[in-house]
PDB file with one MODEL, atoms N, CA, C and O in Angstrom:
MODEL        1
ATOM      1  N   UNK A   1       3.684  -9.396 -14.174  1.00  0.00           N
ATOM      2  CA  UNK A   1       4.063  -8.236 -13.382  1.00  0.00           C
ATOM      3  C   UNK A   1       5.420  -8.477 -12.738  1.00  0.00           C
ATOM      4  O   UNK A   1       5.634  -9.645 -12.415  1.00  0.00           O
ATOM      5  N   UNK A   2       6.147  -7.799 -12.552  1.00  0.00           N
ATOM      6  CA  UNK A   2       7.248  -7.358 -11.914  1.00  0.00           C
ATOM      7  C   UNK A   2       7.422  -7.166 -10.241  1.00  0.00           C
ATOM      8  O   UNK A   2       6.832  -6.309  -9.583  1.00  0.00           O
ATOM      9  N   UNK A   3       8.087  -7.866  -9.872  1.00  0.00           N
ATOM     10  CA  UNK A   3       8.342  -8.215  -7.890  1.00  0.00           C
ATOM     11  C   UNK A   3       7.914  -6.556  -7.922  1.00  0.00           C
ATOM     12  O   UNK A   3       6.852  -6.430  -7.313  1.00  0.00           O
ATOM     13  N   UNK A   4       8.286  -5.583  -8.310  1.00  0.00           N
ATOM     14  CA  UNK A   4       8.083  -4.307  -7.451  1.00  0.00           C
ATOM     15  C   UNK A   4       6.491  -3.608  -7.682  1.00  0.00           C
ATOM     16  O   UNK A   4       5.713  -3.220  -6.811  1.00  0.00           O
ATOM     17  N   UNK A   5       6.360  -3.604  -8.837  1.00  0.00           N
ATOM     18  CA  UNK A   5       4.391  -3.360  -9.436  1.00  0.00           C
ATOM     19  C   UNK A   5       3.733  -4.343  -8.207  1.00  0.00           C
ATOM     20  O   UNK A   5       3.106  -3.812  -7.290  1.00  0.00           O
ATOM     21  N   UNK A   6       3.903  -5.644  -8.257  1.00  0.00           N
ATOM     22  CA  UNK A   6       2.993  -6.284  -7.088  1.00  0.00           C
ATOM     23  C   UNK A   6       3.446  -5.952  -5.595  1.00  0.00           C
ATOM     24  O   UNK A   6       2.744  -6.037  -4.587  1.00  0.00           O
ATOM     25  N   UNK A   7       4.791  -5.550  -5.686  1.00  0.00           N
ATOM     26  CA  UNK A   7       4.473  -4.935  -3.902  1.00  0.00           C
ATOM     27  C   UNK A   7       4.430  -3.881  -3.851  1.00  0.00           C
ATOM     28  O   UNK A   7       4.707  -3.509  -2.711  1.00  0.00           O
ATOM     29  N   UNK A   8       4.125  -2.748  -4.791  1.00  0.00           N
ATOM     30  CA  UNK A   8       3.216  -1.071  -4.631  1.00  0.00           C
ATOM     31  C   UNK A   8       1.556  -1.653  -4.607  1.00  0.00           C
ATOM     32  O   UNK A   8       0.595  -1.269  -3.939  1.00  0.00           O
ATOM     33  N   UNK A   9       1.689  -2.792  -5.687  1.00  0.00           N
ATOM     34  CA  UNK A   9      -0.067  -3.605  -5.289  1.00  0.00           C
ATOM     35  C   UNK A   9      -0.345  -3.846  -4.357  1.00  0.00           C
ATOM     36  O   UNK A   9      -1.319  -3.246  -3.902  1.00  0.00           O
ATOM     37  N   UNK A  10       0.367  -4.908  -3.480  1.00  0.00           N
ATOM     38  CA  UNK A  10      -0.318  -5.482  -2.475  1.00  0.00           C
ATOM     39  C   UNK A  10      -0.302  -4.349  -1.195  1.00  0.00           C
ATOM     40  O   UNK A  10      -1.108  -4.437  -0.268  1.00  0.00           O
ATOM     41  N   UNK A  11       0.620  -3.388  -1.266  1.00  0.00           N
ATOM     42  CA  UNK A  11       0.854  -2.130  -0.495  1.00  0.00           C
ATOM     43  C   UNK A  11      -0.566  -1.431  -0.605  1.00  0.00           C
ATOM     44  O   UNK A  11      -1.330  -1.205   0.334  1.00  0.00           O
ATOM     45  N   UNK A  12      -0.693  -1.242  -1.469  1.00  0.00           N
ATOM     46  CA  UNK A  12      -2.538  -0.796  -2.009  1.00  0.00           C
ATOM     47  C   UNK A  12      -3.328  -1.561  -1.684  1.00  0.00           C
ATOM     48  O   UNK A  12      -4.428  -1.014  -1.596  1.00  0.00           O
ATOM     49  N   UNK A  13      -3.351  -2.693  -1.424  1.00  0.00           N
ATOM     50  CA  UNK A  13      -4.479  -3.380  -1.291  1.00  0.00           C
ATOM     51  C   UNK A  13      -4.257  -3.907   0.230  1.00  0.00           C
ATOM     52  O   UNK A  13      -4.851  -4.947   0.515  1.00  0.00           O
ATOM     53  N   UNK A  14      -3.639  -3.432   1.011  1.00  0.00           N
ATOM     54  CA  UNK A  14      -3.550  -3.888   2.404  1.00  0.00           C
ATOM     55  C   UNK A  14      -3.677  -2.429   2.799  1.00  0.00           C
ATOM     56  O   UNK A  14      -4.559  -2.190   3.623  1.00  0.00           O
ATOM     57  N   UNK A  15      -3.046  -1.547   2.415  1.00  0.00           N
ATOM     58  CA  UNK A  15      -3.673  -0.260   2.987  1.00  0.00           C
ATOM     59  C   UNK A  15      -5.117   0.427   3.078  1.00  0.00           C
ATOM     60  O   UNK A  15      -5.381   1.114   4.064  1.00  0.00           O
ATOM     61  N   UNK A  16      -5.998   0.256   2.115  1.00  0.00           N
ATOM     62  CA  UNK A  16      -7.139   0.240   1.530  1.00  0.00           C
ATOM     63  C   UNK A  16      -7.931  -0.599   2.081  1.00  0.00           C
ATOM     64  O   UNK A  16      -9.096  -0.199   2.112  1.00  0.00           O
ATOM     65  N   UNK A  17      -7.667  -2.077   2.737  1.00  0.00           N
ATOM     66  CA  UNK A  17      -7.928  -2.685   3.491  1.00  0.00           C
ATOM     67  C   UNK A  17      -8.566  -2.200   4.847  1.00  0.00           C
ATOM     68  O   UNK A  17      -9.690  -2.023   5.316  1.00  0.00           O
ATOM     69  N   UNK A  18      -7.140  -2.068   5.257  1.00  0.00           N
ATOM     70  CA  UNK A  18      -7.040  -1.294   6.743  1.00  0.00           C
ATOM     71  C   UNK A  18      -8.178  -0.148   7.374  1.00  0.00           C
ATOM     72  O   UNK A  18      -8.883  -0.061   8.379  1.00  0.00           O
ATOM     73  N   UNK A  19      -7.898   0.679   6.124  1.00  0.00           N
ATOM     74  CA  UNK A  19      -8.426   1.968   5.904  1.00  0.00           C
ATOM     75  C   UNK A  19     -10.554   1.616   5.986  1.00  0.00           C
ATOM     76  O   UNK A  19     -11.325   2.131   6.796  1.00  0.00           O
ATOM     77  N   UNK A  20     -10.912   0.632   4.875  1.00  0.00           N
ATOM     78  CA  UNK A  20     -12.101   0.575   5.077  1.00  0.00           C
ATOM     79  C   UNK A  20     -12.615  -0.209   6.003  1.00  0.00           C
ATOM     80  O   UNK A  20     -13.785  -0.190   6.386  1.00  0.00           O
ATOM     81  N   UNK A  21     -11.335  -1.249   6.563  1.00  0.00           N
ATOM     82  CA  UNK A  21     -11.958  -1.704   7.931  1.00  0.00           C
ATOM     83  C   UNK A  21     -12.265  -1.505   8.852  1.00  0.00           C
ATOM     84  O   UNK A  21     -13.100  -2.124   9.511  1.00  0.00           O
ATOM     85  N   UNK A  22     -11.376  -0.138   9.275  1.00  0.00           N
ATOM     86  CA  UNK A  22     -11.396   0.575  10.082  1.00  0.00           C
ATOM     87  C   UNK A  22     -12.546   1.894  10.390  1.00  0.00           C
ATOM     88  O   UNK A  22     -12.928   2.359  11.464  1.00  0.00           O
ATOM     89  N   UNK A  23     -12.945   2.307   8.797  1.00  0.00           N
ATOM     90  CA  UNK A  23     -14.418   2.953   8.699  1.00  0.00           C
ATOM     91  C   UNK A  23     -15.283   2.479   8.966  1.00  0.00           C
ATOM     92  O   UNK A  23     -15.990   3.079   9.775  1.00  0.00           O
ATOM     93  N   UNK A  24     -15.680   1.338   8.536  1.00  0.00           N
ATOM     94  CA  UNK A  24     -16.585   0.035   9.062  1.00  0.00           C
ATOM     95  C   UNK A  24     -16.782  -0.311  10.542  1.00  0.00           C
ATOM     96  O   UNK A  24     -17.891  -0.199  11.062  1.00  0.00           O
ATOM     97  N   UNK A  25     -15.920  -0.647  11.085  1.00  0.00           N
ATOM     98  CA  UNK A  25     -15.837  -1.069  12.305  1.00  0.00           C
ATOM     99  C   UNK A  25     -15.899   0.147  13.276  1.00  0.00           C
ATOM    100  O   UNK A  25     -16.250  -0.096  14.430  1.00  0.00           O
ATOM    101  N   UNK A  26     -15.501   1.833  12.824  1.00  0.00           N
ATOM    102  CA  UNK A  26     -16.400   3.181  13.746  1.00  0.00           C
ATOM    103  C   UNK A  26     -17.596   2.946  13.682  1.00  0.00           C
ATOM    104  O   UNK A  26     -18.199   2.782  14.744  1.00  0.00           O
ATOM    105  N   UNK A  27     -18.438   2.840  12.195  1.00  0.00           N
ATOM    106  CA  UNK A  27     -19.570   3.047  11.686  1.00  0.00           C
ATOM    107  C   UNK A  27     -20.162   1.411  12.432  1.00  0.00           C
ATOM    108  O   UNK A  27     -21.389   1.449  12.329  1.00  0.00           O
ATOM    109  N   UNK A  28     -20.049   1.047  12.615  1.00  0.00           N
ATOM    110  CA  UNK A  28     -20.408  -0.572  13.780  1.00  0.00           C
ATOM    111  C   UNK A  28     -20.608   0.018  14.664  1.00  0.00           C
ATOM    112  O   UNK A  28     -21.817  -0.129  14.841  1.00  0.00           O
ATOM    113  N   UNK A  29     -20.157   0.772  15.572  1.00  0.00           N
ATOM    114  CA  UNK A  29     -20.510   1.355  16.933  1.00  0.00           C
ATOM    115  C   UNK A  29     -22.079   2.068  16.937  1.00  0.00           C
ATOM    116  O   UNK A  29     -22.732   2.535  17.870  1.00  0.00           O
ATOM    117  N   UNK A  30     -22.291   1.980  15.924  1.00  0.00           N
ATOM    118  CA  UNK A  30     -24.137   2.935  15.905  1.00  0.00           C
ATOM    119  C   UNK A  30     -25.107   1.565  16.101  1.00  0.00           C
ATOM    120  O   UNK A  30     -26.242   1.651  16.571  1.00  0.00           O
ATOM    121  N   UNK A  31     -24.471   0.232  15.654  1.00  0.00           N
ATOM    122  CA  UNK A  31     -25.648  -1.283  15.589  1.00  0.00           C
ATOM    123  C   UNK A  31     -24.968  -1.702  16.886  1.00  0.00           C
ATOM    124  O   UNK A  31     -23.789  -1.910  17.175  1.00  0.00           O
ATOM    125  N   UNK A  32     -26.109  -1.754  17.569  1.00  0.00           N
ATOM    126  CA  UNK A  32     -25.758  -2.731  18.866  1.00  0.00           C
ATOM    127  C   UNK A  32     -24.986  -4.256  18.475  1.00  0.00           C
ATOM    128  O   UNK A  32     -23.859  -4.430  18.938  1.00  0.00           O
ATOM    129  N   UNK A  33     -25.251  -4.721  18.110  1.00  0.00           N
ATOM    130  CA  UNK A  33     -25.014  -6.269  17.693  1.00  0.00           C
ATOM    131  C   UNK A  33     -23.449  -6.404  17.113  1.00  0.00           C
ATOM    132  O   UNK A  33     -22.693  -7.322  17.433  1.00  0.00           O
ATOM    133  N   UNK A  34     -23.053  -5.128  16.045  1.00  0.00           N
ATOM    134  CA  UNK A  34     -21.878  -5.265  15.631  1.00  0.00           C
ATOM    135  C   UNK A  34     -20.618  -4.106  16.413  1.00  0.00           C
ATOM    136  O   UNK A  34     -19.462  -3.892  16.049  1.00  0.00           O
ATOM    137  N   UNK A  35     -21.227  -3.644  17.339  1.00  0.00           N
ATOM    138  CA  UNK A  35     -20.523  -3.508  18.302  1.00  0.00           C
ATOM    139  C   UNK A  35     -18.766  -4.328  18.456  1.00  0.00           C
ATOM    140  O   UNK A  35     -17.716  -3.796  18.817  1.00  0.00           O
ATOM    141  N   UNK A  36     -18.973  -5.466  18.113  1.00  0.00           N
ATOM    142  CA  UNK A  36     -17.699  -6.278  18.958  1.00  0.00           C
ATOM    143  C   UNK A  36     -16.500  -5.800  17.824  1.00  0.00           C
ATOM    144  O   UNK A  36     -15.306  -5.932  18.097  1.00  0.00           O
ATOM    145  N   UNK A  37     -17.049  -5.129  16.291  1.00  0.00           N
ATOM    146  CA  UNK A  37     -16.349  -4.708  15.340  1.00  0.00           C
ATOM    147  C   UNK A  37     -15.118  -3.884  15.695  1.00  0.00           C
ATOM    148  O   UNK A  37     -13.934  -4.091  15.429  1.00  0.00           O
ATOM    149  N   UNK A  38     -15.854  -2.646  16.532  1.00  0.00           N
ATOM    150  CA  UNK A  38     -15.153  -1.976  16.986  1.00  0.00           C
ATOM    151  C   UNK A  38     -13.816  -2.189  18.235  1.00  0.00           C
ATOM    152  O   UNK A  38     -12.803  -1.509  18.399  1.00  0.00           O
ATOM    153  N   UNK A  39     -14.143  -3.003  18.734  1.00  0.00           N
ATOM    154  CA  UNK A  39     -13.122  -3.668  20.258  1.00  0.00           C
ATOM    155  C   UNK A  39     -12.036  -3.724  19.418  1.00  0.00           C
ATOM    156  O   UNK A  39     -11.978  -4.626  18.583  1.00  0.00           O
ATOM    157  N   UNK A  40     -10.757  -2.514  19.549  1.00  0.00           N
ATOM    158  CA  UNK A  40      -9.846  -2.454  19.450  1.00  0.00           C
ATOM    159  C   UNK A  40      -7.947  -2.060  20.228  1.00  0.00           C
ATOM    160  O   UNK A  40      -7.499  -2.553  21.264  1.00  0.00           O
ATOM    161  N   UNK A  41      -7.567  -1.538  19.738  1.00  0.00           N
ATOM    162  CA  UNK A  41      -6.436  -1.432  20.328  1.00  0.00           C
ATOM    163  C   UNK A  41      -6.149   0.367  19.657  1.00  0.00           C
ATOM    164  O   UNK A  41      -6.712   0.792  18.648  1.00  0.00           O
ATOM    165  N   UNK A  42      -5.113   1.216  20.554  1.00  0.00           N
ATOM    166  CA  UNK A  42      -4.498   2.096  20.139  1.00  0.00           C
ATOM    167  C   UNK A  42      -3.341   2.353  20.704  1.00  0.00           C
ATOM    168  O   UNK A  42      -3.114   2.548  21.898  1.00  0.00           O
ATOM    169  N   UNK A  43      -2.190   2.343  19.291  1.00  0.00           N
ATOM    170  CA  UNK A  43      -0.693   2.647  20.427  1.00  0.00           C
ATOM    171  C   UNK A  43      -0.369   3.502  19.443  1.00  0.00           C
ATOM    172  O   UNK A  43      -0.987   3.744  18.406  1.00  0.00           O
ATOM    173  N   UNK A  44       1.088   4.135  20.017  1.00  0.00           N
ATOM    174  CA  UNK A  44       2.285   4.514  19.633  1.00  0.00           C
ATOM    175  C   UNK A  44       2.569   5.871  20.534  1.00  0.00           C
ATOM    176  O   UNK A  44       2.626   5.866  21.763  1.00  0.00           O
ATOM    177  N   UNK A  45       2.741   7.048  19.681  1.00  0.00           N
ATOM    178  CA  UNK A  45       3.115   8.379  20.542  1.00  0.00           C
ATOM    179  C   UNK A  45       2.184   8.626  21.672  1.00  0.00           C
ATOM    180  O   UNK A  45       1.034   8.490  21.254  1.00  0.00           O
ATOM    181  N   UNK A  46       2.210   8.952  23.011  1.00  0.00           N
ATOM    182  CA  UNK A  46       1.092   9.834  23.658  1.00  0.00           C
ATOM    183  C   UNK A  46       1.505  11.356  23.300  1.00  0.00           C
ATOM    184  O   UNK A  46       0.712  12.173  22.833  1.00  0.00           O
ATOM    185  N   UNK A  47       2.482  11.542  23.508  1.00  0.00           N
ATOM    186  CA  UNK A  47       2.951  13.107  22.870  1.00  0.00           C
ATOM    187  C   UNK A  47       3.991  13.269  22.038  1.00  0.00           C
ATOM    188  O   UNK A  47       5.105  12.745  22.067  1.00  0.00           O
ATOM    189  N   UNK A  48       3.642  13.845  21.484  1.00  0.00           N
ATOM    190  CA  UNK A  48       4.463  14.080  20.013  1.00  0.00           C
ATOM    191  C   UNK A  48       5.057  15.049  20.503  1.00  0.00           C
ATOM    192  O   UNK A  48       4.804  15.800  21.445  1.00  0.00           O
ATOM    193  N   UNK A  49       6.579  14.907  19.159  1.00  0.00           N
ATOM    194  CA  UNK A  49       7.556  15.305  19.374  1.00  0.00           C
ATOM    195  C   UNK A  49       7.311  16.916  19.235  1.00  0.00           C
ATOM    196  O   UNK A  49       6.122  17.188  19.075  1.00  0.00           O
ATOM    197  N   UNK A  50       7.881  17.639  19.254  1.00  0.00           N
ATOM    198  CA  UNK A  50       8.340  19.504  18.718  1.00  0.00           C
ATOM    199  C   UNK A  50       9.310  19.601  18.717  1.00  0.00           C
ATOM    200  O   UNK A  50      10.035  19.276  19.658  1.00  0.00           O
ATOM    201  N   UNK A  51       9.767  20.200  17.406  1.00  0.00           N
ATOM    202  CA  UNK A  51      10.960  20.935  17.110  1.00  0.00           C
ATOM    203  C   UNK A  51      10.766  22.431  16.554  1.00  0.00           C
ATOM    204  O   UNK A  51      10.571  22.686  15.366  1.00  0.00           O
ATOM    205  N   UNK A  52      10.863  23.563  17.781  1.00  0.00           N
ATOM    206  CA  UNK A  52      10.543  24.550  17.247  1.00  0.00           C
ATOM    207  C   UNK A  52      12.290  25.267  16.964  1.00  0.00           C
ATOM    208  O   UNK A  52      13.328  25.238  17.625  1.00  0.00           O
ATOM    209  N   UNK A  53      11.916  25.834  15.711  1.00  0.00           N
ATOM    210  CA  UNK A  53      13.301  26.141  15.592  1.00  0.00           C
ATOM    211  C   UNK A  53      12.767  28.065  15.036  1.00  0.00           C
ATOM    212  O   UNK A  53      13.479  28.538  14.151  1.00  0.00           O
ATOM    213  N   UNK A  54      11.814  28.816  15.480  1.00  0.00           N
ATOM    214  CA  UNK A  54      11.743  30.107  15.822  1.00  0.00           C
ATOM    215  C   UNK A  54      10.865  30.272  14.513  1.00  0.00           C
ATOM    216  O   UNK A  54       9.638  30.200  14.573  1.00  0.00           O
ATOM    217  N   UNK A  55      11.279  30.408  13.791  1.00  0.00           N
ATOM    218  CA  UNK A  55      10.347  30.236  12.145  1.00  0.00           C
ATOM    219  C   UNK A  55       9.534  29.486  11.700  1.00  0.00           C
ATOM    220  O   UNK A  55       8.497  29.714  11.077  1.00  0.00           O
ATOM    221  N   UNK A  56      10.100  28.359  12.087  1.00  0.00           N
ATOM    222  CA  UNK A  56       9.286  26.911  11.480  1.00  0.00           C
ATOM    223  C   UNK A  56       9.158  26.099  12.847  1.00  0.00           C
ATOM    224  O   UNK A  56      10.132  26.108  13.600  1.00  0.00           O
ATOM    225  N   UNK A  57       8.001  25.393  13.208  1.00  0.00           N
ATOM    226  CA  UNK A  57       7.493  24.614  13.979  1.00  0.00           C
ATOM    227  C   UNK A  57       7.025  23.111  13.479  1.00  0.00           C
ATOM    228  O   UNK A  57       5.922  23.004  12.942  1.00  0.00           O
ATOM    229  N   UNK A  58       7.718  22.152  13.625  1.00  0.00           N
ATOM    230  CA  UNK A  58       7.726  20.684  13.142  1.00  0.00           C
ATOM    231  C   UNK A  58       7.223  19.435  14.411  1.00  0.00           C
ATOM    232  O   UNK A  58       7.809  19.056  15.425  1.00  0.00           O
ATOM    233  N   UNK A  59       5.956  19.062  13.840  1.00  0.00           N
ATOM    234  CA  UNK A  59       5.272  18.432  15.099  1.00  0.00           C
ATOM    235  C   UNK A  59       5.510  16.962  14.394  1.00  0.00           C
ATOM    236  O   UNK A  59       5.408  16.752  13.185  1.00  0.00           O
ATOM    237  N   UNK A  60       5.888  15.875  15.516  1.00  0.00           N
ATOM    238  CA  UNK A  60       5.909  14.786  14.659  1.00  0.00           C
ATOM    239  C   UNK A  60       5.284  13.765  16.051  1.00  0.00           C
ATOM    240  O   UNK A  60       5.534  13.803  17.256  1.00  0.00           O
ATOM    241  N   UNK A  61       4.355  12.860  15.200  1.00  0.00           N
ATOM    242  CA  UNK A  61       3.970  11.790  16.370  1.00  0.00           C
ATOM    243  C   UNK A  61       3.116  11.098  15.201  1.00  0.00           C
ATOM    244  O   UNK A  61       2.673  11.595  14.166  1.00  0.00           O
ATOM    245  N   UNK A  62       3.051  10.127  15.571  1.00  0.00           N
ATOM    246  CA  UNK A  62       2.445   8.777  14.958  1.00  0.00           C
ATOM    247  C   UNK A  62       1.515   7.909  16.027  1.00  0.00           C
ATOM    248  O   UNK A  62       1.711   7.849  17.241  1.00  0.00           O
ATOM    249  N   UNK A  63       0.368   7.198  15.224  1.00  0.00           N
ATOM    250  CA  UNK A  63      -0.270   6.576  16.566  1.00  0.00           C
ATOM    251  C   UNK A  63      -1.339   6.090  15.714  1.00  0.00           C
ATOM    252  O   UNK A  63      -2.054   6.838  15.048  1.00  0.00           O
ATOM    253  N   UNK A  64      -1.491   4.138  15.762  1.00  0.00           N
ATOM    254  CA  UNK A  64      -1.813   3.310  15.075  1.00  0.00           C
ATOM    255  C   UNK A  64      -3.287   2.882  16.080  1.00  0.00           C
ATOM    256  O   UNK A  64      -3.237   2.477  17.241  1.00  0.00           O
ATOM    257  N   UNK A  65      -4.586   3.114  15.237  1.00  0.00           N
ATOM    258  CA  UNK A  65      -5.587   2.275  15.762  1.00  0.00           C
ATOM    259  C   UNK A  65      -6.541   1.212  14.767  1.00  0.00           C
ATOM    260  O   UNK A  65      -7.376   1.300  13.866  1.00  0.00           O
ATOM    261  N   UNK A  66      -5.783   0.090  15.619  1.00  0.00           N
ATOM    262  CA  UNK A  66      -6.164  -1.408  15.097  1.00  0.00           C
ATOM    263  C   UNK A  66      -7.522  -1.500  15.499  1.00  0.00           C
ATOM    264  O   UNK A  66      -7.764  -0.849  16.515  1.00  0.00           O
ATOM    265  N   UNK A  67      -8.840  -2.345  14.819  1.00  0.00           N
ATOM    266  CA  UNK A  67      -9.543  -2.843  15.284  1.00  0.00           C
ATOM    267  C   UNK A  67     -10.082  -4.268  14.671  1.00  0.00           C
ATOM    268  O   UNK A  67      -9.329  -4.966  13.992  1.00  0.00           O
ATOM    269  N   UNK A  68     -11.192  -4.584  14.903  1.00  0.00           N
ATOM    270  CA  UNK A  68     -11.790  -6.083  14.516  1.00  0.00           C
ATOM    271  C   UNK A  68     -11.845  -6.022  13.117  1.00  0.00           C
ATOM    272  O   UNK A  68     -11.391  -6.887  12.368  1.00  0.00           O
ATOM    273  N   UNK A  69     -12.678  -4.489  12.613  1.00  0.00           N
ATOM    274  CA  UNK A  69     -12.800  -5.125  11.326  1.00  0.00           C
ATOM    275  C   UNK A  69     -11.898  -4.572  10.487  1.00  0.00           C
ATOM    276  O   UNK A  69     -12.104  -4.909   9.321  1.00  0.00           O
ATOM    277  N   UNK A  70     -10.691  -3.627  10.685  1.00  0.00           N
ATOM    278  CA  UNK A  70      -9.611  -3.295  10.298  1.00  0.00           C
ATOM    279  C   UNK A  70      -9.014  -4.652   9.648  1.00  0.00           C
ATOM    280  O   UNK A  70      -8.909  -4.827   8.434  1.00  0.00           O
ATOM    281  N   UNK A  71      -8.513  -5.896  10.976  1.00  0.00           N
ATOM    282  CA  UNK A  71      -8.178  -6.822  10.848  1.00  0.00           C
ATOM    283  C   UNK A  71      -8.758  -7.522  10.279  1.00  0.00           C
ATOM    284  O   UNK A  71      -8.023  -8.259   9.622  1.00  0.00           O
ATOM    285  N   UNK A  72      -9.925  -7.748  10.138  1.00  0.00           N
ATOM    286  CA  UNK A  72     -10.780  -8.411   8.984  1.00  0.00           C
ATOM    287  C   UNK A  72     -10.520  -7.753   8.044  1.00  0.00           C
ATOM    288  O   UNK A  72      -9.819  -8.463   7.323  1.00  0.00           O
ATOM    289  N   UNK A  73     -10.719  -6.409   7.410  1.00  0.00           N
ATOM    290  CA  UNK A  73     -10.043  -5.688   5.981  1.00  0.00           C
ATOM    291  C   UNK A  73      -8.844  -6.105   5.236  1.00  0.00           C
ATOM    292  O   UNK A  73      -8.629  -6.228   4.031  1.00  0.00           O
ATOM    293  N   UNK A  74      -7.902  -6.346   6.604  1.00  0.00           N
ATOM    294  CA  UNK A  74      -6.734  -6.731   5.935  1.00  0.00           C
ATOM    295  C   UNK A  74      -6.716  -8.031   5.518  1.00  0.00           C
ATOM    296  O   UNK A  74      -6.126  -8.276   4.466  1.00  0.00           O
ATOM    297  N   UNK A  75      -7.320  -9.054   6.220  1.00  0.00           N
ATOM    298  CA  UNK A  75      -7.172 -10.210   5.653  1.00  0.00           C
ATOM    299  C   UNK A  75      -7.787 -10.265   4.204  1.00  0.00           C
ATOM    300  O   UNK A  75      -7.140 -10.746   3.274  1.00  0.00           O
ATOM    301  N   UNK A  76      -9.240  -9.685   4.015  1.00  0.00           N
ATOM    302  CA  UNK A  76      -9.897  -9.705   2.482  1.00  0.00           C
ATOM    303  C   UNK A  76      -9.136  -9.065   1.657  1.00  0.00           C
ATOM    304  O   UNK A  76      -9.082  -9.486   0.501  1.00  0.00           O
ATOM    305  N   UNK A  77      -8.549  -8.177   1.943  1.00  0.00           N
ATOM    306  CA  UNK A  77      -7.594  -7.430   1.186  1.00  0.00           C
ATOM    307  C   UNK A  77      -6.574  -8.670   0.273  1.00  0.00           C
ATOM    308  O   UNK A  77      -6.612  -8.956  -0.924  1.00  0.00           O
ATOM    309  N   UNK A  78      -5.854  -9.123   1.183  1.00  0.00           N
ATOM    310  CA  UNK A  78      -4.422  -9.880   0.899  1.00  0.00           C
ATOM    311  C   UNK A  78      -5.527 -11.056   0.415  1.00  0.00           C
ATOM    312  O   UNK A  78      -4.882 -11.675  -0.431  1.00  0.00           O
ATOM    313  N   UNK A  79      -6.548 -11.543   0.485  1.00  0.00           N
ATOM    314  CA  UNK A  79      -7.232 -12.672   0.002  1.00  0.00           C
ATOM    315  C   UNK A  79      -7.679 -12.252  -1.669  1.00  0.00           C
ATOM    316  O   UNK A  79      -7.776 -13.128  -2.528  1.00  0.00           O
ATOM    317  N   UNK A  80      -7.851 -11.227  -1.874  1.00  0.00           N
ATOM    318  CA  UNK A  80      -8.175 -10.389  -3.243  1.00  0.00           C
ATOM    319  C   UNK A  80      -7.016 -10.263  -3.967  1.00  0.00           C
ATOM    320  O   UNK A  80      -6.880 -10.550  -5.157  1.00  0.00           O
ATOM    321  N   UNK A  81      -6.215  -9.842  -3.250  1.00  0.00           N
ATOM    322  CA  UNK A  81      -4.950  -9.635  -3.875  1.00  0.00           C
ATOM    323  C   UNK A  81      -4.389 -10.724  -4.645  1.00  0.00           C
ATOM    324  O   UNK A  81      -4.081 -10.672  -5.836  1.00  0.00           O
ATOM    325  N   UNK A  82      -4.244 -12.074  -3.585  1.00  0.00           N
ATOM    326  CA  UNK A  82      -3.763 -13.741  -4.191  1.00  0.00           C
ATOM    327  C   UNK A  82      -4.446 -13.837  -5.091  1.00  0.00           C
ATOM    328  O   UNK A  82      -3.840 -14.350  -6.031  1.00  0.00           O
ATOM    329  N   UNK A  83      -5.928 -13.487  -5.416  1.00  0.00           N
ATOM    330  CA  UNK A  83      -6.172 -13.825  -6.664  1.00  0.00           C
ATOM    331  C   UNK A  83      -6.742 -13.026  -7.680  1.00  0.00           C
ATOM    332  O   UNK A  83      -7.472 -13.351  -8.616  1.00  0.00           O
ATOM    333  N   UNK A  84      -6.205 -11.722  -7.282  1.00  0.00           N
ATOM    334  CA  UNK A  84      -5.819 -10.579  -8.875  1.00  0.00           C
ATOM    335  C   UNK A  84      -4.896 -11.847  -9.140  1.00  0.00           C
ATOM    336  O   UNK A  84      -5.167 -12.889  -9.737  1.00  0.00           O
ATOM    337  N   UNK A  85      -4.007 -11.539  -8.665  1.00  0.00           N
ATOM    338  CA  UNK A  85      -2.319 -11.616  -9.161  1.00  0.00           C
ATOM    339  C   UNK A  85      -1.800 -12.557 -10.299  1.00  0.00           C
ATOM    340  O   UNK A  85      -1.001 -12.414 -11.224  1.00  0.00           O
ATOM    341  N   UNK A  86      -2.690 -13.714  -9.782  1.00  0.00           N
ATOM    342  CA  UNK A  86      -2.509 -15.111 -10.311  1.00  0.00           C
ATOM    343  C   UNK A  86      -3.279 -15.248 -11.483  1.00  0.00           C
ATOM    344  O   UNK A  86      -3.287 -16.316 -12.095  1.00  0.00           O
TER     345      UNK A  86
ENDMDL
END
């Protein structure tokens, strides 16, 4: 493979990561026990931007929520990945 195919890969496979760790670790909040899944973090915008320009209305804000097993996703992710690749 080619430097750029493996970093649209590993881009996929750390996003996908993220993504089901982060389903996981909501869906944890229903088991008492895996509870600690969920103990996370949330940043970026509190209010998003507007640009109303009379016709068109353009809302922009961004806002990242990390958690336990997010961060666990990502690591299995990039651990899967090292050994597609190889």
């Amino acid at each position: 493979m080619t430097i750029n195919k493996n970093f649209w890969l590993l881009l996929i496979f750390i996003l996908s990561g993220i993504v089901i760790g982060g389903l996981l670790g909501q869906l944890a909040t229903q088991v008492s026990y895996l509870g600690w899944l969920a103990y996370g973090m949330e940043f970026g915008t509190t209010n998003p931007f507007t640009l109303d320009m009379g016709l068109l209305n353009l809302t922009f804000g961004l806002t990242f929520k990390m958690n336990i097993a997010s961060i666990i996703g990502l690591l299995i992710a990039v651990f899967i990945y090292r050994k597609v690749v190889r």
